[in-house]
Residue frames as a rotation matrix with the C-alpha (Angstrom) as fourth column:
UNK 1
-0.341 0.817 0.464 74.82
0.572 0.572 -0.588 61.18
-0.746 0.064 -0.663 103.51
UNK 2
-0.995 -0.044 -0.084 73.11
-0.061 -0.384 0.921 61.89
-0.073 0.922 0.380 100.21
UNK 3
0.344 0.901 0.265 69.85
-0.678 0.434 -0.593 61.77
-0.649 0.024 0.760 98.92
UNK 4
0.074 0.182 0.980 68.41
0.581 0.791 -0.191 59.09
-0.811 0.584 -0.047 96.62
UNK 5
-0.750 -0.645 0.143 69.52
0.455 -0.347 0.820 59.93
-0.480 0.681 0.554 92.86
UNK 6
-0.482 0.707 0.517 66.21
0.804 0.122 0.582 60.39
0.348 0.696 -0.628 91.86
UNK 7
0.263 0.693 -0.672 65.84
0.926 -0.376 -0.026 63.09
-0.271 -0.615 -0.740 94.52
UNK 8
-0.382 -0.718 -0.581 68.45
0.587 -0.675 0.447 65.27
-0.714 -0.170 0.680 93.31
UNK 9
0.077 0.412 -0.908 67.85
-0.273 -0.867 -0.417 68.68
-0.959 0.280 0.046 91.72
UNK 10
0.986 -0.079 0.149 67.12
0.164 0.235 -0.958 68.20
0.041 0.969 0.244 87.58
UNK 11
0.765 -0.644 0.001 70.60
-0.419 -0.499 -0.759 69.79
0.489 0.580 -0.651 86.77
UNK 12
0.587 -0.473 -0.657 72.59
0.698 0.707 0.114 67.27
0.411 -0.526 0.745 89.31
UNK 13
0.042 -0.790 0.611 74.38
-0.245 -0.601 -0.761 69.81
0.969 -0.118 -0.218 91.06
UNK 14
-0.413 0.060 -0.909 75.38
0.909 0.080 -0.408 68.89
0.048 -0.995 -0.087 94.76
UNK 15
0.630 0.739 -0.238 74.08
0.688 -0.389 0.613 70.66
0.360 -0.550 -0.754 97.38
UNK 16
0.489 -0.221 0.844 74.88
-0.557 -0.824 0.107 74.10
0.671 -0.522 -0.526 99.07
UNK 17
-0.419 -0.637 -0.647 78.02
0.449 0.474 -0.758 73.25
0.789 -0.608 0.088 101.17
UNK 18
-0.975 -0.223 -0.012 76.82
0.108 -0.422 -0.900 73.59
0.195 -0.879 0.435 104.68
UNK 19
-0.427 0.904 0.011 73.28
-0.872 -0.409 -0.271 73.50
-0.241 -0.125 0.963 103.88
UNK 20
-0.680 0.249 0.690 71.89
0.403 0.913 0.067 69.56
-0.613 0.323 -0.721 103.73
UNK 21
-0.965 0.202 -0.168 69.82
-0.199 -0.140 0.970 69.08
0.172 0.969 0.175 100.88
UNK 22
-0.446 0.614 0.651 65.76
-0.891 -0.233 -0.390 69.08
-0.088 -0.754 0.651 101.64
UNK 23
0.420 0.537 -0.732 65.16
-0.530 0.800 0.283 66.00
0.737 0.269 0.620 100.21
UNK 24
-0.354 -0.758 -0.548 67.86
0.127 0.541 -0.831 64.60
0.927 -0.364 -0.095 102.68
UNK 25
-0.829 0.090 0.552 66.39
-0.489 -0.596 -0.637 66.96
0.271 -0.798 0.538 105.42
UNK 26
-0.008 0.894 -0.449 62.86
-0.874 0.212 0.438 65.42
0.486 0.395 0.779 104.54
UNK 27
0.351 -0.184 -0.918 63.77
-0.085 0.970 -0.227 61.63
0.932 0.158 0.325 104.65
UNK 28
-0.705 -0.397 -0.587 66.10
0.490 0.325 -0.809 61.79
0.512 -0.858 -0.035 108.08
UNK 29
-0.623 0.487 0.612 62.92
-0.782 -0.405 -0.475 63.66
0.016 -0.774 0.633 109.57
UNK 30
0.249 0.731 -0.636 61.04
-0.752 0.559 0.348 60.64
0.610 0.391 0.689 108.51
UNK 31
0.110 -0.638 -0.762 63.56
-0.005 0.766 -0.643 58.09
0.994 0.075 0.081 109.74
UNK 32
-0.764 -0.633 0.127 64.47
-0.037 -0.153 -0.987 59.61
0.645 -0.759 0.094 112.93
UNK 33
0.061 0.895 -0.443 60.73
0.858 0.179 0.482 58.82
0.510 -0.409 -0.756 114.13
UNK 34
-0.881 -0.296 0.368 60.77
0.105 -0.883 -0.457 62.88
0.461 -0.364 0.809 115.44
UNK 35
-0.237 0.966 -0.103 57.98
0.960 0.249 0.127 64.03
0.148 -0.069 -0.987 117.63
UNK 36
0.593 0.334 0.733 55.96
0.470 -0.882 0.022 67.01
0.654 0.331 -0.680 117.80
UNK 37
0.685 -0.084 -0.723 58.54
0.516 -0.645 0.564 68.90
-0.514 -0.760 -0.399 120.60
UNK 38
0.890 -0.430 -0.153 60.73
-0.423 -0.903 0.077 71.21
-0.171 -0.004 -0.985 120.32
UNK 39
0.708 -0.682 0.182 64.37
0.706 0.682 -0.193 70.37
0.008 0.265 0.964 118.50
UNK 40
0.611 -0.610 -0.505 67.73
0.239 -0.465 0.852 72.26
-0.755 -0.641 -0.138 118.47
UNK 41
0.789 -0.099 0.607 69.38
0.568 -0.262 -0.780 73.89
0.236 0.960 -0.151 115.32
UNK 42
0.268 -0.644 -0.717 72.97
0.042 -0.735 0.676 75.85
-0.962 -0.211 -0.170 115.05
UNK 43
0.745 -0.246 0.620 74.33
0.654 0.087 -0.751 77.17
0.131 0.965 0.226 111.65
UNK 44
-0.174 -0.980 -0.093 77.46
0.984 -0.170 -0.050 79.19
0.033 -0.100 0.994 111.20
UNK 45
0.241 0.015 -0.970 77.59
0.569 -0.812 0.129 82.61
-0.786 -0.583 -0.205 112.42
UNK 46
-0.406 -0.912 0.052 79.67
0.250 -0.056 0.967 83.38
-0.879 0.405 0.251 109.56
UNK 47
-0.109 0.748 0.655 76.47
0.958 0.256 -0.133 82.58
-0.267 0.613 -0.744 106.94
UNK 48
-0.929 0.156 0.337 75.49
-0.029 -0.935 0.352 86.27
0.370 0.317 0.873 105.58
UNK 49
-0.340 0.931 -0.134 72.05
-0.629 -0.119 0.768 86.91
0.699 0.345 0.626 107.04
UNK 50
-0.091 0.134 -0.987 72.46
0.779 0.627 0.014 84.58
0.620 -0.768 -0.162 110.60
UNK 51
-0.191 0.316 0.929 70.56
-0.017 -0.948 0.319 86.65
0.981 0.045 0.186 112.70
UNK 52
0.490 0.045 -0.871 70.22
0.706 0.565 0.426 84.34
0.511 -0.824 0.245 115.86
UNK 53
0.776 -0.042 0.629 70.60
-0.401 -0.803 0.440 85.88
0.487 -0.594 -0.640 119.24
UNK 54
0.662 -0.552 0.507 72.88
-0.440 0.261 0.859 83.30
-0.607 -0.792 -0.070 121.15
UNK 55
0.583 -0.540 -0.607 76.18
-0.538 0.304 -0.787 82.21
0.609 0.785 -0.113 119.36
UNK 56
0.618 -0.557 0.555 78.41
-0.228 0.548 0.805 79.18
-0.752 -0.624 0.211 121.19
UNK 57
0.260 -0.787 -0.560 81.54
-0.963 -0.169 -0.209 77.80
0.070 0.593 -0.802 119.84
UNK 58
0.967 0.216 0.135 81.73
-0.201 0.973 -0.117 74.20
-0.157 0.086 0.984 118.51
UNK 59
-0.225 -0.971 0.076 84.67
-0.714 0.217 0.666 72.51
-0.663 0.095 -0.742 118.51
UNK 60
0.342 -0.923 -0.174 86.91
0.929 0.305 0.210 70.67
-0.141 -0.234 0.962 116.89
UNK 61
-0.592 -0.613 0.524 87.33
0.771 -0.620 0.146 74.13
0.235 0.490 0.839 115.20
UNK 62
-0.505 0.071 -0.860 86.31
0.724 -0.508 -0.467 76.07
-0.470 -0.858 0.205 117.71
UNK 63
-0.621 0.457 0.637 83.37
0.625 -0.201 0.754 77.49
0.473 0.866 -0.161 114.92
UNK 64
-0.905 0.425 -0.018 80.90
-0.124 -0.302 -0.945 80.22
-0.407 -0.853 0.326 116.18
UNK 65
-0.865 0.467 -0.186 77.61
0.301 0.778 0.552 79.08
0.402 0.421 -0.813 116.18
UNK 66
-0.401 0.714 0.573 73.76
-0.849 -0.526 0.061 81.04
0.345 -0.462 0.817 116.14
UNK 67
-0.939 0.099 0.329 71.15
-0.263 0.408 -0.874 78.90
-0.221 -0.908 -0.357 117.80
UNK 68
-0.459 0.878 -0.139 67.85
-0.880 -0.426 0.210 78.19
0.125 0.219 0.968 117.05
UNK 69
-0.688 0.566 0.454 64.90
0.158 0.727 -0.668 75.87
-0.708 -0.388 -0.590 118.37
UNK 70
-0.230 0.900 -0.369 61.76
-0.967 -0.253 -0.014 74.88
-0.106 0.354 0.929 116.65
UNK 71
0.232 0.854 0.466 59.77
-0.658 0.491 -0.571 71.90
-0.717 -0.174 0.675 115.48
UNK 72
-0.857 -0.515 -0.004 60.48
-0.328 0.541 0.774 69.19
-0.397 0.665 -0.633 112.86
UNK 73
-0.529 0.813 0.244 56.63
0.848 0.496 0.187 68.29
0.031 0.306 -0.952 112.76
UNK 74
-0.460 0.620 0.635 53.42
-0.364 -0.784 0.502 70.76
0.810 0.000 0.587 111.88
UNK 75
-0.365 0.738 0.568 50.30
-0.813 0.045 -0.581 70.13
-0.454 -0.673 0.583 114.08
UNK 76
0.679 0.522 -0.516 48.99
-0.681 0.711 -0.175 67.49
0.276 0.470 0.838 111.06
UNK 77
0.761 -0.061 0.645 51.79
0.043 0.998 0.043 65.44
-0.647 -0.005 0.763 111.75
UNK 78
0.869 -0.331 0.368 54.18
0.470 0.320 -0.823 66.79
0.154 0.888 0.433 108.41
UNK 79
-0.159 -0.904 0.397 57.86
0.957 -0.239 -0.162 67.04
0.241 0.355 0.903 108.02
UNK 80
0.996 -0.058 0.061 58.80
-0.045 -0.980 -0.196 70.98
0.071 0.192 -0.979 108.58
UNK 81
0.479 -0.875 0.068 62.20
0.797 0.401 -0.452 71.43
0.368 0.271 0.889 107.22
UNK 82
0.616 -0.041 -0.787 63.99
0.418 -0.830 0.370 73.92
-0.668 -0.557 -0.494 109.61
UNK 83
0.237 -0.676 0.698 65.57
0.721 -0.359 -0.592 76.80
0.651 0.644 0.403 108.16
UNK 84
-0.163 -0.304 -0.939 67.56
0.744 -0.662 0.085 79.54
-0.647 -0.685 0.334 109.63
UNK 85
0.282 0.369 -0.886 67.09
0.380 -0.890 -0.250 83.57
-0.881 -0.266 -0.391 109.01
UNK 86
0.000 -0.145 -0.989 68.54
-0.679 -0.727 0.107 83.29
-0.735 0.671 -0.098 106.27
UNK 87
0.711 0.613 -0.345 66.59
-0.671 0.444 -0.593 80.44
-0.210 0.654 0.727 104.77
UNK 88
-0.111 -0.666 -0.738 69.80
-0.809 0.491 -0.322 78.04
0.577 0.561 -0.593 105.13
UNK 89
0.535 0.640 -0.551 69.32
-0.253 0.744 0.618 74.46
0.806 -0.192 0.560 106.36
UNK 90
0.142 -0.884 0.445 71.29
-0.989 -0.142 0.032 74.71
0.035 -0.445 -0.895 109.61
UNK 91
-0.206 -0.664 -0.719 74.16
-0.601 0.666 -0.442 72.23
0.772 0.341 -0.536 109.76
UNK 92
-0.967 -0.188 -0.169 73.41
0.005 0.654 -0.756 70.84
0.253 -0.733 -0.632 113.20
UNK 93
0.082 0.987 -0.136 70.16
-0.508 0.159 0.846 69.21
0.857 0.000 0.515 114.52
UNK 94
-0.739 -0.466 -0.486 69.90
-0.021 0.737 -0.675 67.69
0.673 -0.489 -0.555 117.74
UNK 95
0.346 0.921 -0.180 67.15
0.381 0.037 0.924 66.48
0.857 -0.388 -0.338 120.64
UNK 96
0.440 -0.221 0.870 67.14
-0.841 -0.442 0.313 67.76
0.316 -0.869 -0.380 124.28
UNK 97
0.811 -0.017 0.585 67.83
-0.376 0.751 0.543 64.00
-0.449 -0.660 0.603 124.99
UNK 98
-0.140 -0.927 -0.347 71.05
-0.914 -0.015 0.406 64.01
-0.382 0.374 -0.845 122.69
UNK 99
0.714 0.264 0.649 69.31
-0.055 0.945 -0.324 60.45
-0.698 0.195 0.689 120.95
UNK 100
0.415 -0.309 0.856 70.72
0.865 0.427 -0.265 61.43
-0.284 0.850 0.444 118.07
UNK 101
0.535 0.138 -0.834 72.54
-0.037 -0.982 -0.186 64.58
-0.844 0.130 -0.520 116.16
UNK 102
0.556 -0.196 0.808 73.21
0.820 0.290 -0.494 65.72
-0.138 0.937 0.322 112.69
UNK 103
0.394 -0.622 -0.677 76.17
-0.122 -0.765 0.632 67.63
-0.911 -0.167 -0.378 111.63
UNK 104
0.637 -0.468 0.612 78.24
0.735 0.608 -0.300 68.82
-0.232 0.641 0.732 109.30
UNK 105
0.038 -0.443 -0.896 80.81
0.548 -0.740 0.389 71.62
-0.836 -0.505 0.215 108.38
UNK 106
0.529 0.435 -0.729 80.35
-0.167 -0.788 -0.592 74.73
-0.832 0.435 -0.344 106.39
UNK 107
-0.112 -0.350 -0.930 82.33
-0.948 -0.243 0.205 73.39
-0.298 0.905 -0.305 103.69
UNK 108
-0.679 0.215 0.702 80.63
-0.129 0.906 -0.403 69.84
-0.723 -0.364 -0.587 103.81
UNK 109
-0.500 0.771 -0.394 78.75
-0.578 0.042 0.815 68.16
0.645 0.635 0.425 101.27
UNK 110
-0.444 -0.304 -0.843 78.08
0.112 0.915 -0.388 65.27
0.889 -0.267 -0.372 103.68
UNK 111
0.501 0.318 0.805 76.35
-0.826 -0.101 0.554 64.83
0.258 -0.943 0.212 107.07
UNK 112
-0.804 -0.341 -0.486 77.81
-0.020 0.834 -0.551 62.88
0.594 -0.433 -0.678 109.99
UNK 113
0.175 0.925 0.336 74.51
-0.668 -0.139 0.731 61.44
0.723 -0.353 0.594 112.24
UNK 114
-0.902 -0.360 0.239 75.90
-0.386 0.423 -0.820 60.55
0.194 -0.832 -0.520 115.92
UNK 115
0.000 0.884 0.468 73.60
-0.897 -0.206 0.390 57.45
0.441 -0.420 0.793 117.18
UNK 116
-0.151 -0.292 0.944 72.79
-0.582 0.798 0.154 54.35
-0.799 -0.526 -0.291 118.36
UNK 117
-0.844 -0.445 0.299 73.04
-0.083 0.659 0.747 51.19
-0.529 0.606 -0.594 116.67
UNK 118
0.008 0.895 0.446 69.06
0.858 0.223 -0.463 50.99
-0.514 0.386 -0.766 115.81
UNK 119
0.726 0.412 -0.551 68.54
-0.065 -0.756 -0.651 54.33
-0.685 0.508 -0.523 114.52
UNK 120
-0.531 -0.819 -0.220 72.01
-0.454 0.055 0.889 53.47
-0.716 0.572 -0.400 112.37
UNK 121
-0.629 0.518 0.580 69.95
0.694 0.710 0.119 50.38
-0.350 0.477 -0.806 110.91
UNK 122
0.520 0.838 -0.166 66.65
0.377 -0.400 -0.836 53.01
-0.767 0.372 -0.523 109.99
UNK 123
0.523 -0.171 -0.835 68.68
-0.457 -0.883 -0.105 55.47
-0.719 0.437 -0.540 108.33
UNK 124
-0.502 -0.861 -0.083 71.08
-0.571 0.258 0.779 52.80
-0.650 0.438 -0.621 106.36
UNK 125
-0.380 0.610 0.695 67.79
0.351 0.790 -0.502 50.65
-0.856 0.054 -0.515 105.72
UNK 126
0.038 0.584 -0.811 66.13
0.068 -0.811 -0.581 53.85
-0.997 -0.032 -0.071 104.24
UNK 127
0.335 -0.250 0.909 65.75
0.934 0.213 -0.285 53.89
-0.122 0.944 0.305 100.32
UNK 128
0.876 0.314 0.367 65.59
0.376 -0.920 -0.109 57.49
0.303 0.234 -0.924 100.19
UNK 129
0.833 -0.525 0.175 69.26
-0.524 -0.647 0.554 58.21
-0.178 -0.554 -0.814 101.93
UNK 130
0.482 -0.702 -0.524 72.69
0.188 0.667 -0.721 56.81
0.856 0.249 0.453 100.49
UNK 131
0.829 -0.212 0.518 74.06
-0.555 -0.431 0.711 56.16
0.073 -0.877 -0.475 103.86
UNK 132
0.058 -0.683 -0.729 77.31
0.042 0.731 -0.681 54.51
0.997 0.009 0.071 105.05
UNK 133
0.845 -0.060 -0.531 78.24
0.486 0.499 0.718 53.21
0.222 -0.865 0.450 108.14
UNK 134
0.262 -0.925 0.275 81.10
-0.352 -0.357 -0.865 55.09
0.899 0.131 -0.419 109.73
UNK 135
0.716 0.495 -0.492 82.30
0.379 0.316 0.870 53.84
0.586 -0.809 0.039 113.12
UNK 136
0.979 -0.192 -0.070 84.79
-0.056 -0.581 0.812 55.84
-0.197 -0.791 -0.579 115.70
UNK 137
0.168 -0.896 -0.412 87.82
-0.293 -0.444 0.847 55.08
-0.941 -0.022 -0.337 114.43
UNK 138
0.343 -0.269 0.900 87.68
0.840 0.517 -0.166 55.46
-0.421 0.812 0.404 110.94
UNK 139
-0.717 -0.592 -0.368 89.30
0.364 -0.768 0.527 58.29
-0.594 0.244 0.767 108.98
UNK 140
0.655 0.676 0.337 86.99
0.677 -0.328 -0.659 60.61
-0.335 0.660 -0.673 107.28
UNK 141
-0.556 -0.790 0.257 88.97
0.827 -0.496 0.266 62.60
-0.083 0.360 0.929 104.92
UNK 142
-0.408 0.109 -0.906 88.17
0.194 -0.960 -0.203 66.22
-0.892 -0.259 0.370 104.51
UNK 143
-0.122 0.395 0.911 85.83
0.846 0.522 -0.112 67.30
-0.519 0.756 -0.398 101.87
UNK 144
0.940 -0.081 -0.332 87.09
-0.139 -0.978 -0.154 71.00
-0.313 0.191 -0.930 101.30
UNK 145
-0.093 -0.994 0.054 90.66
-0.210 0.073 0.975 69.48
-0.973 0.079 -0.216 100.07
């Protein structure tokens, strides 16, 4: 997933692998109707400056991974893009209620966003987000090759 062309930085460069882009971050807090609790965050151990106390290993590639919780909304109601300790956008996002979760890997321009079929429709609907449809058994090729 991309942003909209008009969101991207002046100088068109892609985004920090591993680090979604905030306009992207922005837009899928919009989309994903978030509410004011508490959300789940992991970014690669690996990051320079990942300071997180609890590290699990994600699979497929058995990655180690800091933790971190916080909010997606302020108190007014606005967007708070999460960042980790070292001010990168962590790759994974997810609710306690697993509705939905956003991922990608540390050498990823790309997010994959596990849901159901409605929240597919918001997020494909969405001007702001070049999205595609991907469903279980298609091939996603690798985007570090």
């Amino acid at each position: 997933m991309t942003s909209h062309p008009d969101a991207l930085p002046a100088n068109n460069e892609q985004p920090e692998m591993g680090s979604p882009h905030p306009t992207v971050a922005q837009a899928l807090i919009r989309v994903l109707d978030v509410g004011s609790g508490r959300y789940n965050f992991a970014s690669w151990e690996g990051y320079s400056g990942e300071n997180g106390k609890a590290v699990i290993h994600f699979s497929p590639v058995n990655r180690g991974m800091v933790l971190y919780s916080g909010k997606l909304l302020d108190e007014k109601g606005t967007p708070v893009i999460p960042t980790t300790d070292s001010g990168r956008i962590p790759m994974y996002w997810w609710p306690d209620d697993l509705h939905w979760c956003i991922g990608q890997d540390i050498y990823a321009r790309s997010l994959m966003i596990g849901c159901d079929q409605l929240t597919a429709s918001k997020i494909l609907a969405d001007q702001d987000l070049d999205a595609y449809l991907v469903q279980e058994t298609d091939a996603v090729p690798s985007e570090d090759l």
